[in-house]
Structures are given as C-alpha cells and as structure tokens.
N, C-alpha and C positions, 0 to 999 in steps of 0.2 A: 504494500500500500504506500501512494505517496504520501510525503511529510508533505504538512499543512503549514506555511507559510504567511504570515499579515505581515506586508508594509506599507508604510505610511512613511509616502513622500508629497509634499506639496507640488512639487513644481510637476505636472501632468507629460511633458517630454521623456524625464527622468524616471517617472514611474511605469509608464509605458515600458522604456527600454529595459528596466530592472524586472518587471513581470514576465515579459517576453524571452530573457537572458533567464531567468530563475527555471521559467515553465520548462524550456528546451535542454537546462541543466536536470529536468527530471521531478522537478518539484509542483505542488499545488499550491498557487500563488492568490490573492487576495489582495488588492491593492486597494488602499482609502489614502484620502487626499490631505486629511485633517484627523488631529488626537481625539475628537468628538465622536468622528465615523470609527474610528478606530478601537475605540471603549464599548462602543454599541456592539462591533461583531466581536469582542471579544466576550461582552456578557452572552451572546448567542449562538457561539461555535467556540471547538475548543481548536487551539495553534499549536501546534510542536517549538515553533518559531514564532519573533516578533524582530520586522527591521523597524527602526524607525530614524529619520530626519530629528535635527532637534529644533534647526530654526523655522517655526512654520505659524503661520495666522491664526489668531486664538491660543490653543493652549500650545506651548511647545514643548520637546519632547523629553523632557525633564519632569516635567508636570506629568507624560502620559506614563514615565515610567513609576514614578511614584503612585498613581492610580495604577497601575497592572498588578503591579506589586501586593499591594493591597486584596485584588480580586484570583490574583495569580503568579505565585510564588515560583510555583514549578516550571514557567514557561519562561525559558532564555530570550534575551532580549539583546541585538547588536545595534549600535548606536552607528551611523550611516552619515557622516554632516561632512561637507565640505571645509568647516573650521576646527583646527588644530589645538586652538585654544582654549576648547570647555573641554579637552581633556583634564587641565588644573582642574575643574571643578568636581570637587566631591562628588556631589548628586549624580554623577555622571559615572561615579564608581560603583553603582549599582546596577550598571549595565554586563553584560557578561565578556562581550568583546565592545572596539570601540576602532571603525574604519573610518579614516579619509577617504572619501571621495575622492575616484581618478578616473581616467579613460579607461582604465582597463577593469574588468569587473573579478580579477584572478585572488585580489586579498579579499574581499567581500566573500565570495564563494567558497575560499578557502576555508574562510572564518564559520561559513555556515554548517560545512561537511566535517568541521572540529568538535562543533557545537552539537549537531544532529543526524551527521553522515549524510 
C-alpha cells in the first residue's frame, strides 16, 4: 500500500511540481495550499507523512506544527521552506527533518524515504 503523504505549500506552481515528483516517486500525495486546509484533512484522514512550507498566508507552518502535534504525535513532519534561517528557531525543532528548498527535489525525497521508506 502506498504511504499517504499531506503537503502544504502555498505557492500552487510549487505544489503542483512537488505532488507530481512525490506521486511518480510512488507515493499518495495530498496537497493543500494553507495550514487551515491542512488541519481539516488531517482531522479527516490519517498521513504517514506531513510536508509543510513555513512561510504561508494565515497561519504558518510553525503554528500548523504545533496544532498536528497536539492532534498527532505519531505523524513525522518535514519542514520544506526556502529560508535557512528558522532553522535557529526552536519551534522548528519539533519538526523531524528540516529541507531547503532547491531545484532538485533528491534531499527532500531522500529525507522522506528516511523518515517513511
């Protein structure tokens, strides 16, 4: 059975390409745009996985890890951001892994099949 996949990226190019890269790497992806839509299917389905974005409109992804947590302890979370610098940030140490963004999607994937094969 495929592993069941949530991420949550804002920017709809990027989520697109990450779904598509995910699905073809073998996986069941689920993509939402915001930590809102994101909290909703996570009360509604269960994830093996959770990517997520942290800078995103409304709540960001600091906020959504701290709500998953709460709801669901046991589900790994990889933190996905373009910037380097909330790695300093604590809250962010509750994540399990924690990738920069690049052109290439091989640390991301890597980090996933670490996490969940």
């Amino acid at each position: 059975m495929k592993k069941k996949i949530l991420l949550v990226e804002d920017e709809k190019n990027l989520c697109l390409l990450y779904k598509e890269e995910l699905k073809e790497a073998g996986y069941s992806v689920t993509a939402v745009l915001d930590a809102e839509s994101a909290l909703d299917k996570i009360k509604g389905q269960t994830f093996d996985l959770i990517i997520t974005d942290i800078r995103m409109p409304g709540k960001n992804g600091i906020d959504l890890i701290t709500q998953v947590m709460a709801l669901r302890k046991d589900v790994p979370i990889i933190i996905n951001t373009a910037y380097q610098s909330y790695k300093d940030d604590f809250m962010t140490w509750a994540a399990d892994a924690y990738v920069v963004k690049s052109s290439s999607m091989s640390e991301l994937k890597a980090k996933i099949k670490e996490l969940i094969g």
